[in-house]
C-alpha positions as CSV (number, residue, x, y, z in Angstrom):
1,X,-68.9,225.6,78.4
2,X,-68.9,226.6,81.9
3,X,-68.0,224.8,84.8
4,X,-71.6,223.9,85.9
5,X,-72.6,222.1,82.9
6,X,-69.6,220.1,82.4
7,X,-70.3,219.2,86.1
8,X,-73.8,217.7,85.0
9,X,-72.6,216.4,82.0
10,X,-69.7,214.1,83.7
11,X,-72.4,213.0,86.6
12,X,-74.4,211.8,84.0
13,X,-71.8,210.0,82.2
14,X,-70.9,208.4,85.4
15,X,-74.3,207.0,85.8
16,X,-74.4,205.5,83.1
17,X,-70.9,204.0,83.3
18,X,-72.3,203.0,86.9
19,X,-75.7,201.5,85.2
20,X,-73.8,200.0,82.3
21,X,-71.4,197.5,85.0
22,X,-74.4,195.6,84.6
23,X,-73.2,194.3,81.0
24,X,-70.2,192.1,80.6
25,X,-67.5,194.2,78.9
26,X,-68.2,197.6,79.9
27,X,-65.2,199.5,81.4
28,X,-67.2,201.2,83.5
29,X,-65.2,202.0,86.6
30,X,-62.7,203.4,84.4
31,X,-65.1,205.6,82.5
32,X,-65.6,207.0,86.2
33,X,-62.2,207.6,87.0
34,X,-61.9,209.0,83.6
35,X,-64.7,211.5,84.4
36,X,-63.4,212.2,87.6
37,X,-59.9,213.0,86.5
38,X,-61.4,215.5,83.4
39,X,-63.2,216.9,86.3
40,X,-59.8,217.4,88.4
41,X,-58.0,218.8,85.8
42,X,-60.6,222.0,84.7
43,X,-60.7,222.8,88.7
44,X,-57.3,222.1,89.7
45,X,-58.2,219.0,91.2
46,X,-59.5,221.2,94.2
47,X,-60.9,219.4,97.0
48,X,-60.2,215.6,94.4
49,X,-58.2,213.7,96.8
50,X,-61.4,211.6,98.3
51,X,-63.0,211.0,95.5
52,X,-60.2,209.8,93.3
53,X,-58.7,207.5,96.0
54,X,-62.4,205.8,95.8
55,X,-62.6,205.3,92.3
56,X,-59.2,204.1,92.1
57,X,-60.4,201.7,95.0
58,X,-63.6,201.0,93.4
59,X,-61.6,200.1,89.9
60,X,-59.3,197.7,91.6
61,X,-62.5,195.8,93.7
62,X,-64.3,195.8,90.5
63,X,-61.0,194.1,89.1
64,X,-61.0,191.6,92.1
65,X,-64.4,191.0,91.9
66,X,-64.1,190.0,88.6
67,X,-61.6,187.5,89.3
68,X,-63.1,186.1,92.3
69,X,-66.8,185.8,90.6
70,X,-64.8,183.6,88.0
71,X,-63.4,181.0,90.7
72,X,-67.0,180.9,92.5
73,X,-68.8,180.0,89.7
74,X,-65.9,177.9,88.4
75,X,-66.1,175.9,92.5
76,X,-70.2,176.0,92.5
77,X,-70.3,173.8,89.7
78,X,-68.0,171.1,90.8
79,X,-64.9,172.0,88.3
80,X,-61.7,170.2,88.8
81,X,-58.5,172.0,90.0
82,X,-57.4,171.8,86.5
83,X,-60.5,174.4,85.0
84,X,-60.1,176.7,87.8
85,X,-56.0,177.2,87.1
86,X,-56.9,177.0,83.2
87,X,-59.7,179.9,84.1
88,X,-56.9,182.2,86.7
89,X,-54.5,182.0,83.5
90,X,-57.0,182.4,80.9
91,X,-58.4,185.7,82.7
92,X,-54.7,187.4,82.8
93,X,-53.8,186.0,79.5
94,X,-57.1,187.4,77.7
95,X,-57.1,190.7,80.3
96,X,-53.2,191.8,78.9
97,X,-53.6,189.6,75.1
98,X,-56.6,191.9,74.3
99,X,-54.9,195.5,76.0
100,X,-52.9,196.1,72.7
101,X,-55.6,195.0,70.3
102,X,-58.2,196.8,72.2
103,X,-57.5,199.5,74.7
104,X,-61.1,200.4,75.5
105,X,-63.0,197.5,77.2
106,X,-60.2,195.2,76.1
107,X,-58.9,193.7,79.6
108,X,-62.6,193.5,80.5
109,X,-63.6,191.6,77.2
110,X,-60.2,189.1,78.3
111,X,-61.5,188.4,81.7
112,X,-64.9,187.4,80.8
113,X,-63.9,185.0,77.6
114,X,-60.3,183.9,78.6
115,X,-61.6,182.7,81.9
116,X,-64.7,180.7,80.1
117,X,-61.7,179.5,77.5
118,X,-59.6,178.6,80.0
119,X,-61.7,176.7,82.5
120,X,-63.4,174.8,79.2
121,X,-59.4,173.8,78.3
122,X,-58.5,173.2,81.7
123,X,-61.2,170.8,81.8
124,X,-61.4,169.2,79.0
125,X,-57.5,167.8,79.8
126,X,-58.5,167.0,82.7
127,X,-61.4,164.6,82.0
128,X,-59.4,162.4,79.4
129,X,-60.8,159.4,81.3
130,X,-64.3,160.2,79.6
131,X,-66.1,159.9,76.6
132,X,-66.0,162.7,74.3
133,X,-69.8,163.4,74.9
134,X,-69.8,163.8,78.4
135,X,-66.4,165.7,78.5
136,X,-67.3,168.0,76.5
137,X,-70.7,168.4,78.5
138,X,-69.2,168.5,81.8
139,X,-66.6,170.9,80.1
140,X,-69.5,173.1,78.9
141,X,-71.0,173.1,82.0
142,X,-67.7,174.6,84.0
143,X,-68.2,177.4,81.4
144,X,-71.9,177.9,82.1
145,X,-70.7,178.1,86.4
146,X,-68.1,181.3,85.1
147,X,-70.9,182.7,83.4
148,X,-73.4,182.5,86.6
149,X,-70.4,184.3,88.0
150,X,-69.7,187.4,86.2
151,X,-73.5,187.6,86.2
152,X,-73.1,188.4,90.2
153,X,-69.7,190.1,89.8
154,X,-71.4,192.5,87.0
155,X,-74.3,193.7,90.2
156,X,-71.1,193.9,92.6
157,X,-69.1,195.8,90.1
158,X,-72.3,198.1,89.6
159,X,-73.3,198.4,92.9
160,X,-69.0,199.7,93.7
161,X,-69.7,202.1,90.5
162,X,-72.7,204.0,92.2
163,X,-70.4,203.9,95.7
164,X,-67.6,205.6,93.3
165,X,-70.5,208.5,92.0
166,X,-71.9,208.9,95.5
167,X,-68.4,209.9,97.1
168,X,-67.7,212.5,94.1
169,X,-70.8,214.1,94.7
170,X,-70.7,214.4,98.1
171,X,-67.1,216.1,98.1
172,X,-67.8,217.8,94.8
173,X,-71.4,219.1,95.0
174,X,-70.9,222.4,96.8
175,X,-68.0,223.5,94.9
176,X,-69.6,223.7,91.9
177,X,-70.6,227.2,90.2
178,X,-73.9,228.4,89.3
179,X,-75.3,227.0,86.1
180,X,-75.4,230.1,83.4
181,X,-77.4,230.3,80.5
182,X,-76.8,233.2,78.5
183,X,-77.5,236.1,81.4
184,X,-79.5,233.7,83.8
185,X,-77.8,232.1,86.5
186,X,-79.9,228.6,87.8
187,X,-78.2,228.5,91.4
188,X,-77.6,224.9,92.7
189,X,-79.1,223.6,95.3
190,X,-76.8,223.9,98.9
191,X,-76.5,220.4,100.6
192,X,-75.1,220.3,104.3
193,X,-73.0,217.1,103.6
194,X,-70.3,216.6,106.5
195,X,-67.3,217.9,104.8
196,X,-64.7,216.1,104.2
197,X,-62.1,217.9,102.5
198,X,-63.3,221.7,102.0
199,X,-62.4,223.4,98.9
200,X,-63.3,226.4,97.4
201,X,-65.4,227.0,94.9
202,X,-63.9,226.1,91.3
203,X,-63.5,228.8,88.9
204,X,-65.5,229.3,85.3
205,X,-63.4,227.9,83.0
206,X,-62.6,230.7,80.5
């Protein structure tokens, strides 16, 4: 396979990593960086530096964005102290407790169901003062306020994902060979983007 084609084939994967943010458990930023770094090492990682510092960037936001959609929608629906520390501990406890069991998507599969667990346990103690009808409701209700949240964190997390395509495009795009099949070459497209970091062009992989 040469060079050109595993280019399209990795931008395309990255799309859809970038599309798929959108649902909750998709590791998405870190099928980007993943792409990125296969890219790096058939060129050398020629001309990489910009576009791996973003989607290292853009996994970490996405990571922060995760927690901090949690505690919003935990806040906007009038949870007590006591959900919203049940939530923070319930998103690192379910982010590492599911790493082992589940390398891929794991972590992302923790932060979304240990911070609805932990906020519905948080405030459930809290509210011992109520009925067991209303507690729980009130209780079900934090839950619903976490879920509202990731909702917004999942466009955030997408919209960071299509920022983390973008930049390896636009160092990578004109250092990509000509597209072979069999003896006819498809040239690509030249596309005066202020250069950043200049590389040359990669070489066919043999």
């Amino acid at each position: 396979m040469g060079l050109g084609i595993l280019y399209f084939i990795l931008v395309a994967v990255m799309v859809i990593a970038a599309v798929g943010a959108l649902v909750p458990g998709v590791p998405s930023t870190a099928i980007i960086l993943l792409a990125i770094l296969i890219w790096g090492f058939a060129t050398g990682f020629q001309g990489m530096a910009i576009s791996l510092v973003a989607a290292i960037l853009v996994l970490l936001l996405s990571l922060a964005v995760e927690f901090l959609a949690t505690y919003w929608g935990v806040k906007k629906f009038g949870a007590s102290s006591w959900s919203q520390i049940g939530a923070a501990i319930g998103l690192v406890t379910g982010m590492f407790g599911l790493l082992p069991a589940l390398p891929v998507g794991g972590p992302i599969f923790g932060l979304l169901f240990g911070g609805i667990l932990g906020a519905f346990i948080g405030e459930f103690a809290y509210r011992q003062d109520m009925e067991l009808a209303p507690r729980l409701q009130l209780s079900s209700k934090v839950c619903l306020g976490i879920v509202v949240g990731s909702l917004l964190g999942n466009i955030l997390k997408s919209l960071l994902a299509f920022v983390a395509v973008l930049v390896f495009t636009w160092t990578t795009w004109n250092t990509v060979p000509q597209v072979k099949f069999d003896n006819i070459k498809l040239p690509l497209p030249h596309i005066d983007w202020p250069v950043i970091n200049p590389a040359k062009p990669a070489q066919a992989l043999t």
